[in-house]
N, CA and C of each residue as an Amber inpcrd file, in Angstrom:
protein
   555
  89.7370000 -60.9320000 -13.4170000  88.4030000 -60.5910000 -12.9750000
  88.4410000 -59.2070000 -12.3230000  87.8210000 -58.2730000 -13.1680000
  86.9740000 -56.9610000 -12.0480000  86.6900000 -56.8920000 -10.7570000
  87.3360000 -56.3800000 -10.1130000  86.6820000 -56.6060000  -8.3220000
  86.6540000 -55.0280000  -7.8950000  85.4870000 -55.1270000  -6.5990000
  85.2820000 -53.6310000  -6.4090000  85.0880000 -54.0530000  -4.3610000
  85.9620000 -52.8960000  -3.7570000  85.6530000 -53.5140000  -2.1940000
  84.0500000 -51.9940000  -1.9690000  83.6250000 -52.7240000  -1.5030000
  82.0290000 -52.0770000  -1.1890000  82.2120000 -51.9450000  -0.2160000
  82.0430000 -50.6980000   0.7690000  82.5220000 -50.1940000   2.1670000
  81.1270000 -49.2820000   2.5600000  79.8510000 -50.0990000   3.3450000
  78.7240000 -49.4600000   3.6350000  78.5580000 -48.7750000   4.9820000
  77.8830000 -47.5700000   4.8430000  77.5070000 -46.6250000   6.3520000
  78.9830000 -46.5720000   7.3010000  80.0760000 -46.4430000   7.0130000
  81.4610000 -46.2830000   7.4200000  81.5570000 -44.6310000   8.2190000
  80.3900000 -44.3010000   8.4790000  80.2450000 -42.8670000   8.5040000
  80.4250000 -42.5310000  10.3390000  81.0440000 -41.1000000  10.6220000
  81.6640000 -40.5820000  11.7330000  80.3600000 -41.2000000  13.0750000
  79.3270000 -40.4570000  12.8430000  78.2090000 -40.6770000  13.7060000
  78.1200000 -42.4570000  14.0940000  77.9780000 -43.1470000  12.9810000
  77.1940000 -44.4650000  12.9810000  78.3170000 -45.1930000  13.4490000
  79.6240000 -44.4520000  13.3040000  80.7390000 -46.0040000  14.1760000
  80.9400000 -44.9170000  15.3910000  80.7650000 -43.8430000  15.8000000
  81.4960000 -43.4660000  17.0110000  80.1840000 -43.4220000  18.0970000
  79.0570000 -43.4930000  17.3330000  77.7620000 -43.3950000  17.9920000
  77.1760000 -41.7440000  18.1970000  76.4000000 -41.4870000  18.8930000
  76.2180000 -40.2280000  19.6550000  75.0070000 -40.1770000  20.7520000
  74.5270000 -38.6990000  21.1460000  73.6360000 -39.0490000  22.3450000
  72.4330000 -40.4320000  22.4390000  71.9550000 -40.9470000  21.3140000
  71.3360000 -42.0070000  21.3450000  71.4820000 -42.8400000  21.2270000
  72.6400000 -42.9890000  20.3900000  73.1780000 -44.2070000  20.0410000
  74.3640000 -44.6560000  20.3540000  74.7760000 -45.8510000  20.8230000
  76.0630000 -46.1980000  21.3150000  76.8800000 -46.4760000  20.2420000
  78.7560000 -46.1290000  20.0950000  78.9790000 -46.6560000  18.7790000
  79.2130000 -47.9060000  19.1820000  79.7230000 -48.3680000  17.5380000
  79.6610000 -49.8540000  17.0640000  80.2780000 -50.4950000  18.0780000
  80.4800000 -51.7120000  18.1030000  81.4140000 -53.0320000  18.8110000
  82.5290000 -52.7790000  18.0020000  83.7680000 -53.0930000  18.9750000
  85.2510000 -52.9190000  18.0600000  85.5180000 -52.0080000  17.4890000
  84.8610000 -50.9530000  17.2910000  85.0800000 -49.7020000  16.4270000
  86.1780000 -49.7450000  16.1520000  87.5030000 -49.3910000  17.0110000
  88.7540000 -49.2960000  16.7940000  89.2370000 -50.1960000  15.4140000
  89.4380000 -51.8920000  15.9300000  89.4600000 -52.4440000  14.8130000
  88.6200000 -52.8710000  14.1090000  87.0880000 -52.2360000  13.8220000
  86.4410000 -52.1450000  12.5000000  87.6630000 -51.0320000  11.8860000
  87.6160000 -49.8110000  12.0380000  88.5370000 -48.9380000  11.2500000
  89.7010000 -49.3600000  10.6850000  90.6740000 -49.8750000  11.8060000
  92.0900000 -50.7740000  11.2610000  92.0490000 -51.6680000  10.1230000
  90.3040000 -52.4260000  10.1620000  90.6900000 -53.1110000   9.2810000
  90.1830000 -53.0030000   8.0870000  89.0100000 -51.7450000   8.2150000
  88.7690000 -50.8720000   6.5640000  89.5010000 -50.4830000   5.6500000
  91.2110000 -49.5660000   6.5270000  92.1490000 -49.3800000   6.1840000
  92.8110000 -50.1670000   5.6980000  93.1450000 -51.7940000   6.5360000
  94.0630000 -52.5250000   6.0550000  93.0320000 -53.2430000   4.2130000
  91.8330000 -53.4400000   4.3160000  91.3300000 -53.9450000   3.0680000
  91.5060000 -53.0500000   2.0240000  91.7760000 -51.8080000   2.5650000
  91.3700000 -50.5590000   1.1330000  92.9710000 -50.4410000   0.6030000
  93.7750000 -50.7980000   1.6360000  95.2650000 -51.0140000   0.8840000
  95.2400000 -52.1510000  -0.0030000  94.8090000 -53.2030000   0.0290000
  94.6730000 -54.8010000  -0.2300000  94.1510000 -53.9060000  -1.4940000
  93.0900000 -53.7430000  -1.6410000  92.1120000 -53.1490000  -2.7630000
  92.9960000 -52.5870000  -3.7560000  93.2250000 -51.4250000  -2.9050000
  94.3680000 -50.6370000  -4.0170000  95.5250000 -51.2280000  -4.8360000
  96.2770000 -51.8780000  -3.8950000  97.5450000 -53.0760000  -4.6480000
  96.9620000 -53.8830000  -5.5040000  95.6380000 -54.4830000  -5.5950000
  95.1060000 -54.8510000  -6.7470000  94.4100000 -54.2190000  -7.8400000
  94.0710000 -53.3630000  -7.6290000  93.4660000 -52.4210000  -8.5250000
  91.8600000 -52.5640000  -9.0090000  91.8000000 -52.7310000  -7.6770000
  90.5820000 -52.8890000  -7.4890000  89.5900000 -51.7640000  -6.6400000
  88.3360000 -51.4240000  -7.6720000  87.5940000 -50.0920000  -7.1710000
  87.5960000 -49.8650000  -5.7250000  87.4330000 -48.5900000  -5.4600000
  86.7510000 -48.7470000  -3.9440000  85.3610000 -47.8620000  -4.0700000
  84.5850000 -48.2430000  -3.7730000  83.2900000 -47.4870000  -3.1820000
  83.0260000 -47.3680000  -1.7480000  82.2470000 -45.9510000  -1.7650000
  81.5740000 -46.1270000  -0.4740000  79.8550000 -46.0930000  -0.4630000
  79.3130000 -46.5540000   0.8270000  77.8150000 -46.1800000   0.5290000
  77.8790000 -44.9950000   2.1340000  76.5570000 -44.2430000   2.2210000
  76.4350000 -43.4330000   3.0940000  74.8840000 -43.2610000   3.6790000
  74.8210000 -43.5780000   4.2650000  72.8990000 -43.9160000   4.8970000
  72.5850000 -42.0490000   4.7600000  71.4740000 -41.3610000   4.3130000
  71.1320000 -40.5750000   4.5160000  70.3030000 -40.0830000   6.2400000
  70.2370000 -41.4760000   6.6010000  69.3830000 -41.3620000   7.7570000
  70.5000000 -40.6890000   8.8110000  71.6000000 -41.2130000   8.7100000
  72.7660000 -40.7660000   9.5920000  73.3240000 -39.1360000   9.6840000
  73.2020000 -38.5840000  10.5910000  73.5150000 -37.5830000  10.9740000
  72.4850000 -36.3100000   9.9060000  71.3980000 -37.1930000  10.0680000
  70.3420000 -36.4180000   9.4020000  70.6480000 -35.5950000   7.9800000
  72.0670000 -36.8250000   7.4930000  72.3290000 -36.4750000   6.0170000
  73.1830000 -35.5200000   5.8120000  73.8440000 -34.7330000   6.7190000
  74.7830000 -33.3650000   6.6060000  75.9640000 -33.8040000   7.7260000
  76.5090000 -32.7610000   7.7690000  77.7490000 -32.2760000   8.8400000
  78.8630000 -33.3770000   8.8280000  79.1750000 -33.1680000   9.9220000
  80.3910000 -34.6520000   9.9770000  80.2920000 -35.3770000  10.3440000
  78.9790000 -35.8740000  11.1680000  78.7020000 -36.8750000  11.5240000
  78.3140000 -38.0460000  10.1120000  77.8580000 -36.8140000   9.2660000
  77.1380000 -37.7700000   7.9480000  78.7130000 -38.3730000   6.9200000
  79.5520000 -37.6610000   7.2100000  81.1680000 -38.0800000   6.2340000
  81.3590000 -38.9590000   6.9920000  82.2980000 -39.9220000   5.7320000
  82.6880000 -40.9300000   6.2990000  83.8660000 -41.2350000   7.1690000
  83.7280000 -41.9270000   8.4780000  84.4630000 -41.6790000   9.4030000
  86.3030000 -41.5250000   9.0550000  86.5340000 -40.2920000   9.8530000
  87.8680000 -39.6340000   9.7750000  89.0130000 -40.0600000   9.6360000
  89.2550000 -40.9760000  10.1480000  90.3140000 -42.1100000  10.2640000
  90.3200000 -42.9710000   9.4230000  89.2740000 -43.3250000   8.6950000
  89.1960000 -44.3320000   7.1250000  90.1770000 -43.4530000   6.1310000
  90.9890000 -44.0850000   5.1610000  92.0380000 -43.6260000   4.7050000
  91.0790000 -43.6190000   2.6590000  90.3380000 -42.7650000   2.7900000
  89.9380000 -42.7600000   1.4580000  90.4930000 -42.2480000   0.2950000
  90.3770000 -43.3080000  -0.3840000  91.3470000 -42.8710000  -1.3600000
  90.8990000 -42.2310000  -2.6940000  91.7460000 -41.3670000  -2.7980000
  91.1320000 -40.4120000  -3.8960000  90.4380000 -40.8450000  -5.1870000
  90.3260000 -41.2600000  -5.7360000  89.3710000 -42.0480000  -6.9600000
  88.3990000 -43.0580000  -6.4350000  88.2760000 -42.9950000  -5.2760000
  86.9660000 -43.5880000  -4.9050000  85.5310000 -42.5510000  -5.0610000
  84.6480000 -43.6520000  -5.0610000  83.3150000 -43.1190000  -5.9860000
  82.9070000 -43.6890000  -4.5570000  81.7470000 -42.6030000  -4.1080000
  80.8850000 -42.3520000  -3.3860000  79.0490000 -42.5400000  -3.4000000
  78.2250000 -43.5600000  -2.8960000  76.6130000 -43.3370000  -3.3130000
  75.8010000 -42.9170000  -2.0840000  75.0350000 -42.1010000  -2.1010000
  74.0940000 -42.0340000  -0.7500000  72.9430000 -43.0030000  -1.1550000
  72.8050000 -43.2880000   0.1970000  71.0170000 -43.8850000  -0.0800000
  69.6190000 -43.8010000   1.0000000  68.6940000 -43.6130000   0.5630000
  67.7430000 -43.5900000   1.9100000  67.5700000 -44.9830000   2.0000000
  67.6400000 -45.9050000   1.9390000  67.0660000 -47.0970000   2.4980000
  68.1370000 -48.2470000   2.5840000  67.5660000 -49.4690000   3.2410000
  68.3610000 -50.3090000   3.8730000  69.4540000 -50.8300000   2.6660000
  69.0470000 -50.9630000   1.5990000  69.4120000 -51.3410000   0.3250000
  70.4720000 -50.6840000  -0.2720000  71.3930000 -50.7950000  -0.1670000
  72.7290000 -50.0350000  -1.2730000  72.3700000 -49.9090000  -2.6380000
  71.7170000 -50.8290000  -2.8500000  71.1210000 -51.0840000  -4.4320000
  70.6030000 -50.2240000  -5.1190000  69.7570000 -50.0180000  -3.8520000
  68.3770000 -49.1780000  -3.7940000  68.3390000 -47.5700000  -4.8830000
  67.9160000 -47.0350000  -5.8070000  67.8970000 -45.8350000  -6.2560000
  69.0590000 -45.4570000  -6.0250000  70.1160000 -46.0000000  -6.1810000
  71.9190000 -45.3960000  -5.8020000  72.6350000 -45.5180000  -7.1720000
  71.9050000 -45.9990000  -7.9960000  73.5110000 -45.8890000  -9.1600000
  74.2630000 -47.0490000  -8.8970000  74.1460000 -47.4790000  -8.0210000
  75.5300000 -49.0070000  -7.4750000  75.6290000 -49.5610000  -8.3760000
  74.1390000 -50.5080000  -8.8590000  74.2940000 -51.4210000  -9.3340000
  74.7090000 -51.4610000 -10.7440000  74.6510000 -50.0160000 -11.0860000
  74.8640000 -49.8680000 -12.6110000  76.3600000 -49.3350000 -12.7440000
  76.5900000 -48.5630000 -11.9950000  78.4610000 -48.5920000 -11.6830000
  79.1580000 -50.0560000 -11.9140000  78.9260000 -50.8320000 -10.7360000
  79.3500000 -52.0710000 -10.6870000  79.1000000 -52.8910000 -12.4400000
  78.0550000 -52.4800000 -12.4280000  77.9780000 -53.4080000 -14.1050000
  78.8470000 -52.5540000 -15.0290000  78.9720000 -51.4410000 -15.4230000
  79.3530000 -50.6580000 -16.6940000  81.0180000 -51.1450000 -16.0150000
  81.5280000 -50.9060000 -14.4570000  82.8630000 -51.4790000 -14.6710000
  83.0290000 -53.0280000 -14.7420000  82.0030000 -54.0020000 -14.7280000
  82.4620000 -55.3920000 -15.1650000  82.9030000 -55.9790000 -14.1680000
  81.9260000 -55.5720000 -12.7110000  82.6690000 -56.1740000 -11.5690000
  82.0930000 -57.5640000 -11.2260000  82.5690000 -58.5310000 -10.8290000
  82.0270000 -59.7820000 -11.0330000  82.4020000 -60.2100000  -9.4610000
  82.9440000 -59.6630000  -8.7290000  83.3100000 -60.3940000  -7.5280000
  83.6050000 -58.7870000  -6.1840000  82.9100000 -58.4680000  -5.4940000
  82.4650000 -57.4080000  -4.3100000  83.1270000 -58.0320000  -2.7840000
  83.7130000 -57.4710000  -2.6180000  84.1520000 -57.2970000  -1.1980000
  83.5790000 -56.7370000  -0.1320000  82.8030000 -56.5610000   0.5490000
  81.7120000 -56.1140000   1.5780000  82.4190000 -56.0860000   2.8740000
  82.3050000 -54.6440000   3.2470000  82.7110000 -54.3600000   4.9960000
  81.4050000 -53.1380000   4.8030000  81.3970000 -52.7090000   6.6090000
  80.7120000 -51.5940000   7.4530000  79.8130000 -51.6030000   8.3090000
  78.5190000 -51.1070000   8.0900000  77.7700000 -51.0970000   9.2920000
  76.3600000 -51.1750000   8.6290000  75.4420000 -51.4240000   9.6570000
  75.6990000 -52.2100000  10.4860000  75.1180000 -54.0320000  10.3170000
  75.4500000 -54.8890000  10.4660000  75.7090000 -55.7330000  10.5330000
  74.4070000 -56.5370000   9.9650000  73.3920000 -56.4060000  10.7010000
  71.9690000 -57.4250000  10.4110000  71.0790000 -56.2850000   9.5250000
  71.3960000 -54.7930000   9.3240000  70.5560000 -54.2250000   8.2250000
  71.2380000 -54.5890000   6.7530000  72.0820000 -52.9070000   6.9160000
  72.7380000 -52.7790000   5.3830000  73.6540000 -53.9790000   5.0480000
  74.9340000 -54.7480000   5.8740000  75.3370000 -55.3210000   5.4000000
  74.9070000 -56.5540000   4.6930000  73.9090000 -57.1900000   5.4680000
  73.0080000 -58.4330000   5.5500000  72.7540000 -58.0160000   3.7020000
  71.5960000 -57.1880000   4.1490000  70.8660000 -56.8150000   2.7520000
  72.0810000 -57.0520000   1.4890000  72.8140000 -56.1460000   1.3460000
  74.1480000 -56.0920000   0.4120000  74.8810000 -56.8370000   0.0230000
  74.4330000 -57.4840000   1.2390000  75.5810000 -59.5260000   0.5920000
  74.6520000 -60.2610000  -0.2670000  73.2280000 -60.2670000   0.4150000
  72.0320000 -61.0300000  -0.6090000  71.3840000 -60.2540000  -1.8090000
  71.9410000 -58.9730000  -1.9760000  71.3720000 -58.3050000  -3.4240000
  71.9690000 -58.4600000  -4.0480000  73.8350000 -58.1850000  -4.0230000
  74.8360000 -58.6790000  -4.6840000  74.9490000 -60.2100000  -5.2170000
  74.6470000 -61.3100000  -4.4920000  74.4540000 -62.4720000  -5.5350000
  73.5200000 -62.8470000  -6.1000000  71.9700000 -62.3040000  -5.9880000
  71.0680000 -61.8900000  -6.6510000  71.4400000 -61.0930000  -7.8770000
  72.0840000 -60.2150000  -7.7870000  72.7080000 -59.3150000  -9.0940000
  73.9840000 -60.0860000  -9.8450000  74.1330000 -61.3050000 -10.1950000
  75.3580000 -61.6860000 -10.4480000  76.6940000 -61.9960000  -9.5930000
  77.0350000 -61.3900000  -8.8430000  77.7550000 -61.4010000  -8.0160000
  78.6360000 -62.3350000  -7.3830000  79.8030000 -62.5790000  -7.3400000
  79.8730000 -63.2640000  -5.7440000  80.9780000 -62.5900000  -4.6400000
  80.0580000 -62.7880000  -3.4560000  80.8510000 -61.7520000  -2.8570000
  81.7890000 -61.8940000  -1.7850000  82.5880000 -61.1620000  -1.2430000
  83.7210000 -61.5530000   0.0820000  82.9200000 -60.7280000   1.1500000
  82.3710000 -61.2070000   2.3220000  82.2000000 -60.3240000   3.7870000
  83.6350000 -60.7870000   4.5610000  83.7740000 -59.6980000   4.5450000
  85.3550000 -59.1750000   5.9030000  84.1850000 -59.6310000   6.8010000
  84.6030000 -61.0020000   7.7870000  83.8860000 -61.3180000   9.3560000
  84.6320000 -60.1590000  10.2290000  85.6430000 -59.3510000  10.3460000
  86.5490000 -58.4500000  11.1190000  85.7890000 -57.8090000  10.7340000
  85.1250000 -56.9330000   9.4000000  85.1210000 -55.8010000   8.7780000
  83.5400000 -55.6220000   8.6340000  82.9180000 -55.9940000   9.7000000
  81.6630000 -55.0320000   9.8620000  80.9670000 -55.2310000  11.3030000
  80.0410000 -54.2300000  11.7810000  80.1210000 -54.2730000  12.7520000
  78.5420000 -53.4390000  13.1430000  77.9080000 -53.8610000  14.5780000
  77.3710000 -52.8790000  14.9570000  76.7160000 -52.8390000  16.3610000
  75.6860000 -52.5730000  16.7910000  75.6600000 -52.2380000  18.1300000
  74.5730000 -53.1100000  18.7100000  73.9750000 -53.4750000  20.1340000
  73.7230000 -53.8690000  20.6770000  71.8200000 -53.9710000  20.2630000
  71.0630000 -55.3130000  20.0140000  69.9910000 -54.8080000  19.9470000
  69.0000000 -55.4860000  21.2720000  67.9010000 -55.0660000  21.4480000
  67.1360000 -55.6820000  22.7470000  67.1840000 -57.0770000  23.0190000
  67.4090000 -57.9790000  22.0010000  67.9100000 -59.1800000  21.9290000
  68.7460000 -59.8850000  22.3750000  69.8280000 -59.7280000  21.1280000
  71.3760000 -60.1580000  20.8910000  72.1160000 -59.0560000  21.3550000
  73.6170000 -59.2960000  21.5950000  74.8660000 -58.0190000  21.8160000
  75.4300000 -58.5000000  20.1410000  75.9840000 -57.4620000  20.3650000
  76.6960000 -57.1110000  18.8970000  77.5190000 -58.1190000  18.3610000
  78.0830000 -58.9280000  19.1650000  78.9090000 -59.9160000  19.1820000
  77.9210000 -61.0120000  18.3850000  77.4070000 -61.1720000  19.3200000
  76.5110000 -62.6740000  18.7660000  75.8080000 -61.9890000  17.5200000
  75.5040000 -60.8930000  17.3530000  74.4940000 -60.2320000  15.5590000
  75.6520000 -60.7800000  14.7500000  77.2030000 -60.4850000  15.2520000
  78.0410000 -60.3470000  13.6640000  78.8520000 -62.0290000  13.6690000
  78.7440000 -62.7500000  14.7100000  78.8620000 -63.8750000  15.1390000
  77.9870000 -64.6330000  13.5330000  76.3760000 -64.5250000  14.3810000
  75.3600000 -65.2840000  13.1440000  75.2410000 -64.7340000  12.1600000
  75.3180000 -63.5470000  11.5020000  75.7870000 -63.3580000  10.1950000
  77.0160000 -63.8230000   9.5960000  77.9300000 -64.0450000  10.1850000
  79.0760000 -64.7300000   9.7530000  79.2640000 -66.0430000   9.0170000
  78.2830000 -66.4350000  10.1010000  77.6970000 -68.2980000  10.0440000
  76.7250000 -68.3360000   8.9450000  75.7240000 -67.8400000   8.8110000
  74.8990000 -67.4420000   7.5800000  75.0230000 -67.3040000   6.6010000
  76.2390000 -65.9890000   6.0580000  76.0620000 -65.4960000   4.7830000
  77.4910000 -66.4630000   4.4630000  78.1010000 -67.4480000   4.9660000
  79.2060000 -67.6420000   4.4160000  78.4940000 -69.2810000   3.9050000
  78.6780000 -68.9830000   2.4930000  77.8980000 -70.3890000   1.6140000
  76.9000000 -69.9810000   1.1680000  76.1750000 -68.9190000   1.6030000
  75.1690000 -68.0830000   1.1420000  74.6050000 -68.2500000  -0.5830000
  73.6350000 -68.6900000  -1.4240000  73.9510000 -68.7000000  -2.6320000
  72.4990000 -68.6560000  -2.9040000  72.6460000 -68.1770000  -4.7390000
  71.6070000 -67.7460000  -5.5320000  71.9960000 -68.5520000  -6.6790000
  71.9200000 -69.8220000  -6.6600000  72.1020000 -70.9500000  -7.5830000
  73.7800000 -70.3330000  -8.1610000  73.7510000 -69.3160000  -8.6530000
  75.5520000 -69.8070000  -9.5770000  76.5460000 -68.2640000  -8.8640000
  75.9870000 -67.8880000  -7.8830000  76.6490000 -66.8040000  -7.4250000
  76.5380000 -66.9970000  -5.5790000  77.8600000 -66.7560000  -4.6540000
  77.1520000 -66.6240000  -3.5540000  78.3440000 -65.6780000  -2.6760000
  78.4370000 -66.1710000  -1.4500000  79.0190000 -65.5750000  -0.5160000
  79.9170000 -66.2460000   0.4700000  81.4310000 -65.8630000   0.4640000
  81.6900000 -66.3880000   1.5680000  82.7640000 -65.2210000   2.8220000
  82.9070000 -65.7010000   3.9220000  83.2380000 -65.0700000   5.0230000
  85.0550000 -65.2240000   4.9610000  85.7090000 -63.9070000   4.6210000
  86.7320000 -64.6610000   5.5100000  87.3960000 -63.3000000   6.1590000
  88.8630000 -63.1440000   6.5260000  89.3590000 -62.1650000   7.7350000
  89.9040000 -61.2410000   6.8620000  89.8460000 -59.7400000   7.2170000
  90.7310000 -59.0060000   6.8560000  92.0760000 -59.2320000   6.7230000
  92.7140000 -60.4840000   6.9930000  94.4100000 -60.6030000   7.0990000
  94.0760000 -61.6980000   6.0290000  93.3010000 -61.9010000   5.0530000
  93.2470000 -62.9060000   4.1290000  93.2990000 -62.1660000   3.0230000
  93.7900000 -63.2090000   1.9090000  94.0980000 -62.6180000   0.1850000
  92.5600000 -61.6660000  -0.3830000  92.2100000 -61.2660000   0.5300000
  90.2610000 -60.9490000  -0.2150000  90.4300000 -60.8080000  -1.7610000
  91.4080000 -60.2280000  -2.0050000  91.2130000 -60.1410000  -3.8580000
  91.5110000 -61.1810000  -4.5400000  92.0120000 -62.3630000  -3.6460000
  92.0680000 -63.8550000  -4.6540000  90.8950000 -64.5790000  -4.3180000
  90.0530000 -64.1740000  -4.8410000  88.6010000 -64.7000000  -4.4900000
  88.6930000 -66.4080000  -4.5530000  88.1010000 -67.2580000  -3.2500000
  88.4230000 -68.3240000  -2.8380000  86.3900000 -69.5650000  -3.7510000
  85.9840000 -68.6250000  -4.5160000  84.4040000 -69.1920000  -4.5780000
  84.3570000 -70.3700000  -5.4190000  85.5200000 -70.6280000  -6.6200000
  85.5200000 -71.5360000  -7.0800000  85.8430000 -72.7510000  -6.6640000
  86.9830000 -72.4620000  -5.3860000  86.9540000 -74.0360000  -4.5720000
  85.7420000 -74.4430000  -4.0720000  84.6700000 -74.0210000  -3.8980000
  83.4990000 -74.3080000  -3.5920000  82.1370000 -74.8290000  -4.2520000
  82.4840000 -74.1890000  -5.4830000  81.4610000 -74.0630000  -6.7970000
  81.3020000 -75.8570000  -6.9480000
């Protein structure tokens, strides 16, 4: 099976934060463990993408690249997008199809927008997908703390399904490329 790890808004600004915004929860090991999946990825031979919010760092400089310390690897394919949607007017979804990817690995930021969205378009699109619970992350809203946002998404999207495609949760220190969906099916 085709597998591709999908690595959304991973970008300098949106995990380190800046004057308005605080960065992510865990930042440190969100990064450690982008790195440790994109090795996982690679030993299987499996794509890597990134996505990149245009909204972030008003689309330029270095705040808008993806954060410094992510270990990107050279044949990775890159999409920007204006909206919450990776899907969205990006090319993704047609990448992912022309390479025959049938099973997506999902990490980044932040947690109850882009990632949320990206887990439920992906098994809508065929899909079924892996969320890294380590491997996304984000910041505090008037509500919830960051903890409890990536807490109940965790709980949520794992069983997640669109009749013959869905989603489940597990850790960056797990096989992610031996996709676990058929014990479930």
């Amino acid at each position: 099976m085709k597998q591709a790890l999908l690595i959304i808004d991973a970008q300098q600004e949106l995990i380190d934060g800046n004057e308005n915004e605080n960065s992510v929860f865990k930042k440190e090991e969100l990064v450690a463990n982008i790195n440790l999946v994109i090795s996982k990825a690679l030993e299987s031979n499996s794509i890597v993408l990134f996505v990149r919010d245009t909204d972030v760092a008003e689309g330029k400089g270095e705040g808008f690249q993806i954060h410094s310390d992510i270990s990107i690897p050279l044949d990775a394919k890159v999409f920007d997008k204006a909206a919450t949607n990776s899907f969205h007017r990006t090319g993704l979804k047609s990448h992912l199809e022309e390479n025959a990817i049938k099973h997506v690995v999902i990490m980044g930021c932040k947690t109850e927008h882009c990632i949320d969205t990206a887990v439920r378009t992906a098994t809508v699109n065929h899909m079924d997908v892996t969320l890294v619970g380590d491997g996304h992350s984000t910041t505090d809203s008037k509500v919830l703390s960051a903890e409890q946002i990536i807490n109940h998404h965790n709980k949520i999207l794992h069983g997640h399904y669109n009749v013959d495609h869905f989603s489940v949760v597990r850790s960056a220190q797990d096989d992610l490329f031996e996709p676990t969906h058929d014990t479930y099916r």
